[in-house]
C-alpha positions as CSV (number, residue, x, y, z in Angstrom):
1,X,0.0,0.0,0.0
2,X,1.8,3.5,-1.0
3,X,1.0,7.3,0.0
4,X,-2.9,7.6,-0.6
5,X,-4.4,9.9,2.3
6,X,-8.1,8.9,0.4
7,X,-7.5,5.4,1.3
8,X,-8.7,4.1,5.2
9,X,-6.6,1.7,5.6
10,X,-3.7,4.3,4.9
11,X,-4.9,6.7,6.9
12,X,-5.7,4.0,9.5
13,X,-2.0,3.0,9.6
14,X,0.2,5.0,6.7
15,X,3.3,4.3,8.8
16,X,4.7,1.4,6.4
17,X,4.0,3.4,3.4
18,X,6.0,6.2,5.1
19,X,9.1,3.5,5.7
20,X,8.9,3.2,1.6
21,X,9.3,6.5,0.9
22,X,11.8,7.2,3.2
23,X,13.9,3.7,1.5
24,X,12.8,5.3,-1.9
25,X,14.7,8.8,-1.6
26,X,14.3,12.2,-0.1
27,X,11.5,14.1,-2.3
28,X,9.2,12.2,-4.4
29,X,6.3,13.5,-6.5
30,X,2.7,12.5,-5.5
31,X,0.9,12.8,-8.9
32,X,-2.6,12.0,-6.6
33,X,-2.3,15.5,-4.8
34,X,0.2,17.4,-6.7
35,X,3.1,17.9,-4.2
36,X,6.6,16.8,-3.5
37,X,6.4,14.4,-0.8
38,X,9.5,14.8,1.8
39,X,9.6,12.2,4.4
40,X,12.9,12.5,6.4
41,X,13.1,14.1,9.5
42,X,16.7,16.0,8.7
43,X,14.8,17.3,5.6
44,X,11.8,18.1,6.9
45,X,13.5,20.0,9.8
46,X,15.7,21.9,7.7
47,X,12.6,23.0,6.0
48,X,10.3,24.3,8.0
49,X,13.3,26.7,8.8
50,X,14.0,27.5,5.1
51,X,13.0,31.1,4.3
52,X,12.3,30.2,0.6
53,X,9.3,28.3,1.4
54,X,6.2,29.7,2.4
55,X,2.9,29.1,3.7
56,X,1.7,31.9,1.7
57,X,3.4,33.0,-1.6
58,X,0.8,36.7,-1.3
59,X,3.7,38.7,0.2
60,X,6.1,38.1,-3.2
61,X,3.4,37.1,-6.3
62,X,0.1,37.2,-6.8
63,X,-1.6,34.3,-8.1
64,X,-0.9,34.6,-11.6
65,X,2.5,35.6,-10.9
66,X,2.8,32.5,-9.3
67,X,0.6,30.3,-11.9
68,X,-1.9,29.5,-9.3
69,X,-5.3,30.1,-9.7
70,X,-7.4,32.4,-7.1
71,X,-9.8,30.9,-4.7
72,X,-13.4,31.2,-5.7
73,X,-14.7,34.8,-4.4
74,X,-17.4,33.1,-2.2
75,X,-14.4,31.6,0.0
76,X,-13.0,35.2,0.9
77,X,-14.3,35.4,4.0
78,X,-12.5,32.0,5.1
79,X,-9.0,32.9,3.6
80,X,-9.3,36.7,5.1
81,X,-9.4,34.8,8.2
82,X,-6.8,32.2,7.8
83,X,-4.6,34.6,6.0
84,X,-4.3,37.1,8.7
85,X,-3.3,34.6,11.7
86,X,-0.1,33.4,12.5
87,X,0.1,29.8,10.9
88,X,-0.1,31.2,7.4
89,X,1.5,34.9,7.6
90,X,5.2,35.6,6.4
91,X,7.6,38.3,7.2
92,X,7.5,41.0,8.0
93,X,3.7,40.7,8.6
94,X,4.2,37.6,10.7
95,X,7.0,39.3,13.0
96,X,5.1,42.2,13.6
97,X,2.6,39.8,14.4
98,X,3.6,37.4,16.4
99,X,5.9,40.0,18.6
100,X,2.8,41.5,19.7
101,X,0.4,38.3,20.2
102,X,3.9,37.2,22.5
103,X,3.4,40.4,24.8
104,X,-0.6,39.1,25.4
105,X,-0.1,35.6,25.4
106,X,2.9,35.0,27.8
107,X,4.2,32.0,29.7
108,X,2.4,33.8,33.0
109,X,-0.4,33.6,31.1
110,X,-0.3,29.8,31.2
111,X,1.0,29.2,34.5
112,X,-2.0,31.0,35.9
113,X,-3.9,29.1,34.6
114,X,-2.6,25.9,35.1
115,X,-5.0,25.1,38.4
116,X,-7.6,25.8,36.7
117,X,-6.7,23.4,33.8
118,X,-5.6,20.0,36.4
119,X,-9.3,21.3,38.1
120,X,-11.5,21.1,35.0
121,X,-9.2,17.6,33.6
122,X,-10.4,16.0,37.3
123,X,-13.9,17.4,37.1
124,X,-14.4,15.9,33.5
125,X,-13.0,12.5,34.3
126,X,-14.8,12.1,37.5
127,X,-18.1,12.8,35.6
128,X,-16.9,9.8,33.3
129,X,-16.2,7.8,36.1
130,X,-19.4,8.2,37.5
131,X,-20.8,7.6,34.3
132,X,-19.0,4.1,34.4
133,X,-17.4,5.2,30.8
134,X,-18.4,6.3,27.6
135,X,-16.5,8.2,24.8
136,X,-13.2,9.4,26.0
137,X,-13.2,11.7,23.3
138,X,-16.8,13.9,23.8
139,X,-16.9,13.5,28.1
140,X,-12.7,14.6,28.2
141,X,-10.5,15.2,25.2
142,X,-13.0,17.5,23.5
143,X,-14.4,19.9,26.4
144,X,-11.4,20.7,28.1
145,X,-9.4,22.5,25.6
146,X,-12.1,24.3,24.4
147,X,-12.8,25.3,27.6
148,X,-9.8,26.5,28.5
149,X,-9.2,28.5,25.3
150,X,-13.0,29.9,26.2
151,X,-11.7,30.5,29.6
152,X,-8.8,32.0,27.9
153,X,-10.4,34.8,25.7
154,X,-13.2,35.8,28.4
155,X,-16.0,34.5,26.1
156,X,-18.9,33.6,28.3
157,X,-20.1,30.1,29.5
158,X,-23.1,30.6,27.8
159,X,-21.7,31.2,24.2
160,X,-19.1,28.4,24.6
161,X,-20.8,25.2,22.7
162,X,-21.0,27.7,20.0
163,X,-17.1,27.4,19.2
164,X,-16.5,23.5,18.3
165,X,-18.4,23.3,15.7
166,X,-16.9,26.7,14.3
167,X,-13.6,25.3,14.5
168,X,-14.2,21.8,13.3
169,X,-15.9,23.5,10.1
170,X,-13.3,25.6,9.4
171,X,-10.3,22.7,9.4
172,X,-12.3,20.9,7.0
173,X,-10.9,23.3,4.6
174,X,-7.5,21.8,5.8
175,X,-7.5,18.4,4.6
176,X,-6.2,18.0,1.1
177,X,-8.7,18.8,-1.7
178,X,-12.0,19.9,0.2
179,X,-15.5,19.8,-1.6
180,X,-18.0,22.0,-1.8
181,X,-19.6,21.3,0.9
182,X,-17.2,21.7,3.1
183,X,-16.0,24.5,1.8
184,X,-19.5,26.3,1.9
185,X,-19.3,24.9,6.0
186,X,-16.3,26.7,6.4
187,X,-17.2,30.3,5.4
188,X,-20.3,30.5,7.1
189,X,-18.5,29.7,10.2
190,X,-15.5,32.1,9.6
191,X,-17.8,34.2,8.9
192,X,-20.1,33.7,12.4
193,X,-16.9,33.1,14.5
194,X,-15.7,37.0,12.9
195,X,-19.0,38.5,13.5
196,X,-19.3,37.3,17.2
197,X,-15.3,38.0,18.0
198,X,-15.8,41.6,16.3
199,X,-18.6,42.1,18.9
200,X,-16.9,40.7,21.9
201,X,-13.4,42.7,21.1
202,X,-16.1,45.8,20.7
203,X,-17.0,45.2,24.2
204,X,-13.7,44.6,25.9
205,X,-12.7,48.2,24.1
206,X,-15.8,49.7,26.0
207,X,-15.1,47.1,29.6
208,X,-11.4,45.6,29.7
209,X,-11.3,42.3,31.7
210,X,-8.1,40.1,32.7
211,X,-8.7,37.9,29.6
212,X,-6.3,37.9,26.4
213,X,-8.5,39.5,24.0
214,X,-7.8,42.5,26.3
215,X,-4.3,42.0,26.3
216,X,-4.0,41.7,22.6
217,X,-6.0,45.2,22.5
218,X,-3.7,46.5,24.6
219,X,-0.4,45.3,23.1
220,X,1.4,47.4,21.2
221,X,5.2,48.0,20.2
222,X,6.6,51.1,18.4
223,X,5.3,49.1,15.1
224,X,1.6,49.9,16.5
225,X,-1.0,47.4,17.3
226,X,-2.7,44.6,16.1
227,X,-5.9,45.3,13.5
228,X,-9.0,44.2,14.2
229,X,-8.8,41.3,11.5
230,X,-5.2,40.1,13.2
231,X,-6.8,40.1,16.7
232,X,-9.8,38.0,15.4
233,X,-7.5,35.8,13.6
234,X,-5.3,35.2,16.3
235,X,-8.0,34.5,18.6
236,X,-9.8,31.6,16.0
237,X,-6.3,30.0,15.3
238,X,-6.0,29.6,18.8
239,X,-9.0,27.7,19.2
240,X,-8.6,25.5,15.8
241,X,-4.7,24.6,16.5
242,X,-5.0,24.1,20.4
243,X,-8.6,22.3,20.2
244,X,-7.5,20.0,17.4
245,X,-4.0,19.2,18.3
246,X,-5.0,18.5,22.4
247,X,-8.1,16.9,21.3
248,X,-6.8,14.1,18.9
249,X,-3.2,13.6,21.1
250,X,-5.4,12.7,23.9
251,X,-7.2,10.1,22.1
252,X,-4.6,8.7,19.5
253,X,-2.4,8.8,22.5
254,X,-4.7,6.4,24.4
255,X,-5.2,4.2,22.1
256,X,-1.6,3.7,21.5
257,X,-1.7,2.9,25.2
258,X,-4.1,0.7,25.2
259,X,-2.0,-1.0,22.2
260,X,1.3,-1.1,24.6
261,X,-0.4,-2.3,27.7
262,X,3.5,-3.0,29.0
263,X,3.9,1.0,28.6
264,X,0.5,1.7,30.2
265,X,1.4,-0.3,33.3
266,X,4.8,1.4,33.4
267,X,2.7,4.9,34.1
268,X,0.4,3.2,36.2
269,X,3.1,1.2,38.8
270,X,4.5,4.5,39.8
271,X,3.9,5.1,43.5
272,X,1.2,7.8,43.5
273,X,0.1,9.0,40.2
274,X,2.8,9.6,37.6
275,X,4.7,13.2,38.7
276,X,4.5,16.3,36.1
277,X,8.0,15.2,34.5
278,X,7.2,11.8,33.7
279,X,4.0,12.7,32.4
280,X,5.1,15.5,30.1
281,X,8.2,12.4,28.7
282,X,5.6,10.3,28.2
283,X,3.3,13.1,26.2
284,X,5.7,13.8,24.2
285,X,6.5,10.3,23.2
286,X,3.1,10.0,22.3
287,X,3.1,13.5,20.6
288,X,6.1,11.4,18.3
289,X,4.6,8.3,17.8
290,X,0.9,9.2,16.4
291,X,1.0,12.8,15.4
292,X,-2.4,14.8,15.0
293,X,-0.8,17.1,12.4
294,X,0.5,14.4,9.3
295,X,1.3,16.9,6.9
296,X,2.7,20.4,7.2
297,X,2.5,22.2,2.9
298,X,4.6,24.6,2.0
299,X,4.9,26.6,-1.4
300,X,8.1,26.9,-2.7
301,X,9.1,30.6,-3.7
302,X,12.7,30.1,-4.8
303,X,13.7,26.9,-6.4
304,X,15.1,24.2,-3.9
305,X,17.0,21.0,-3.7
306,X,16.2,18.1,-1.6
307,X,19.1,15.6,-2.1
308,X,19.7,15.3,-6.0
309,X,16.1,16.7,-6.7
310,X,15.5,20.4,-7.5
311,X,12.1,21.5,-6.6
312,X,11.1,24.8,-8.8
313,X,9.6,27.9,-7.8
314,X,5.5,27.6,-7.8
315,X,5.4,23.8,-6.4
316,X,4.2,22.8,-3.5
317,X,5.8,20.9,-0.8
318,X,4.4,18.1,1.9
319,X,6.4,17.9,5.0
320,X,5.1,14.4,6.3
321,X,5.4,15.2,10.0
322,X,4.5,11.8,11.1
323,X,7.0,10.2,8.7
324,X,9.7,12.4,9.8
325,X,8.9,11.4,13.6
326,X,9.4,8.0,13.0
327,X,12.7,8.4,10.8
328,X,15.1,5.7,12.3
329,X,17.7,8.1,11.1
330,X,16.9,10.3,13.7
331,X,15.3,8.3,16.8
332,X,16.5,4.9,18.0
333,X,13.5,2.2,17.3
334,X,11.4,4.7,15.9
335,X,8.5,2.3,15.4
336,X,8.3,1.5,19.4
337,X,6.2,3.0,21.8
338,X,8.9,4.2,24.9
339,X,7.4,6.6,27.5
340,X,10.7,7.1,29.0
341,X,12.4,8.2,25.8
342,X,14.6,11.3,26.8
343,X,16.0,12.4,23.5
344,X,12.5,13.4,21.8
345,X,13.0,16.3,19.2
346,X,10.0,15.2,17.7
347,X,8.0,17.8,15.2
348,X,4.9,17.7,16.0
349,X,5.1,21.7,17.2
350,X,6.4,22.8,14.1
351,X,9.8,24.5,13.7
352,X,11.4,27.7,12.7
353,X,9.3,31.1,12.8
354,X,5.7,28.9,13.1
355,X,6.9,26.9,15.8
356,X,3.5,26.4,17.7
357,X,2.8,29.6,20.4
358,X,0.5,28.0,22.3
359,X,2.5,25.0,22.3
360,X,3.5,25.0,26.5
361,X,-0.6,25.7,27.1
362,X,-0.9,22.4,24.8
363,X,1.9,20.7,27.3
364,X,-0.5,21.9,30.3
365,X,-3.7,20.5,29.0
366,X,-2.5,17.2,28.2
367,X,-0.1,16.6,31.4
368,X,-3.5,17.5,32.9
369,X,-6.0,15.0,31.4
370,X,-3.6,12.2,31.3
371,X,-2.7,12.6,35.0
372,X,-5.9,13.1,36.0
373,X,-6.9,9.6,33.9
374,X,-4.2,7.8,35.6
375,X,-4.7,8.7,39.2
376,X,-3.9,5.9,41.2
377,X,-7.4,6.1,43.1
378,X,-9.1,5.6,39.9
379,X,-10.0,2.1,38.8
380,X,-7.8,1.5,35.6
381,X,-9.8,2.9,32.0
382,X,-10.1,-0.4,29.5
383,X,-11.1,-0.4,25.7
384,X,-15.0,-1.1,25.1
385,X,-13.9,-2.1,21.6
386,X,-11.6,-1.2,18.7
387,X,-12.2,2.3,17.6
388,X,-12.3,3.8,13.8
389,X,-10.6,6.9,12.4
390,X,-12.0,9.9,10.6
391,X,-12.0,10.4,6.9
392,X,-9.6,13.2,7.6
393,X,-5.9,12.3,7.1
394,X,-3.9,15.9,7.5
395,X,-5.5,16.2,10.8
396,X,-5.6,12.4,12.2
397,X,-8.0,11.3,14.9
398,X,-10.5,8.9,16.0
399,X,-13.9,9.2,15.5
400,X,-14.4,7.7,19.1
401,X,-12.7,6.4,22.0
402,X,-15.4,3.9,23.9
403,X,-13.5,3.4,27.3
404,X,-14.9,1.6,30.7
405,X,-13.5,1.7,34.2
């Protein structure tokens, strides 16, 4: 079976196909989704630190420059959005950016809320356990990081089941090749999400609160301050990238647990539960070994070599982050499951000037539900039965995690 992210059983398992690709050279060309394939870690590291890719090519070219065709006009109102947050700006726009989101969103600003974090991951999992068990994914993974980002950005309890099914709509439109449909599902929510943000920014002008979108009104350098557009956009990419990354590391992490019982009871035969450090090793071992985020595109806006391949100007490129985490180039027995693995530069962050920001709020979530899940007074969780993964292959998850205690 080769590189087909339309395929189940591929995206159910597309580590072997990633081992022939790697044996098979450094860049390859997928004729199914028109992109260079590159599968090794040392390349794919190097790369997301090369300034001659992008994730946009809109600073240098415009799209005929750059013999790409424009989106459809209906879809403005999603690319407006995505286009003005971090994940797909360049520089200088994504300096100026991201200097300013880093004065609002500081490392304080996680560590006070970490109690709050380990309080809501023991409230969710008690109200599983007195539910006997059911889907890991909707009673845990899923409500606390949209909580927490809610809890982050001051929007109220009441408007709060409002934002997951804003932000699952709007990653459809990250998977390769999206149809209409899901196209259509993601402008009507960027353009909901924008219209309520725009309102709640409007009132934290008029009221400041403690809450970031305050902060990220207040922030300003002697470049100025973030527009309206970049404040909104930094606010929904927060949701999208910290609810979708938390949410499917939680439960592709658990099932790979459940699939290493010998590592499971590894965690569990500490005395007490499993302390902060181990549990942030062992997170990140999981991060490694069952990515959420497969594929990381680039566009290539000066012609580059990978090995004895030149890749021109105007291609695209797909940095195959979970192929690169399981390189045996770079990590000893990459195909093993090892909690305890200490040397773990693993990519599932990012690199370079995207390197994830909300990346140590990500740490704090997860150390949080897994430690609250492996508390030595709870009964141990088990597998109901063998669960199935989305359609989706860019973003990887489960559709369901039955558990029992």
């Amino acid at each position: 079976m080769g590189f087909d992210p339309w395929d189940a059983a591929f995206v159910a398992d597309p580590y072997p196909a990633y081992r022939e690709l790697r044996e098979r050279g450094r860049a390859e060309w997928s004729p199914a989704t028109g992109q260079w394939l590159v599968s090794h870690y040392a390349d794919v590291s190097a790369l997301l630190r090369d300034r001659r890719l992008g994730r946009t090519y809109l600073h240098r070219f415009s799209h005929e420059e750059f013999g790409r065709e424009a989106p459809p006009p209906e879809h403005e109102p999603f690319h407006v959005l995505n286009g003005n947050g971090l994940l797909d700006l360049e520089d200088p726009a994504h300096g100026r950016v991201r200097r300013l989101v880093s004065k609002a969103f500081t490392p304080r600003t996680v560590e006070r809320l970490a109690p709050a974090v380990e309080r809501l991951a023991r409230e969710l999992v008690a109200g599983l356990l007195a539910d006997g068990g059911g889907d890991l994914l909707t009673a845990v993974a899923e409500p606390l990081p949209v909580a927490v980002i809610a809890e982050l950005l001051g929007i109220p309890e009441a408007d709060r089941g409002l934002l997951r099914p804003w932000s699952a709509a709007i990653c459809g439109m990250f998977e390769l090749r999206p149809d209409a449909e899901t196209a259509r599902r993601a402008v009507t929510a960027s353009v909901e999400f924008s219209a309520y943000l725009r309102e709640l920014i409007a009132e934290r002008r008029r009221r400041p609160g403690t809450d970031l979108i305050s902060a990220l009104i207040a922030a300003h350098d002697e470049g100025g301050r973030l527009s309206e557009q970049e404040m909104i956009s930094t606010c929904v990419l927060l949701l999208n990238a910290g609810h979708e990354a938390t949410v499917n590391t939680t439960v592709n992490g658990w099932w790979a647990l459940f699939r290493n019982p010998g590592q499971l009871a590894g965690l569990r035969a500490l005395p007490g539960s499993p302390g902060p450090e181990k549990l942030s090793t062992a997170v990140d071992e999981l991060m490694r070994y069952d990515t959420p985020l497969q594929m990381f595109e680039r566009w290539v806006l000066d012609d580059i070599e990978v090995g004895d391949t030149v890749i021109p100007r105007g291609a695209e490129i797909a940095l195959l982050f979970g192929s690169a985490n399981r390189d045996p180039a770079r990590f000893e027995d990459p195909d093993a499951l090892d909690l305890g693995r200490a040397d773990n530069p693993h990519l599932t962050f990012g690199a370079g000037i995207h390197y994830c920001l909300g990346a140590p709020l990500a740490r704090l979530e997860l150390v949080s539900s897994f430690g609250a899940l492996l508390d030595e007074k709870l009964p141990p969780m088990r597998l109901v039965r063998e669960p199935q993964w989305q359609d989706g292959y860019v973003i990887r998850g489960l559709r369901e995690l039955l558990v029992e205690f």
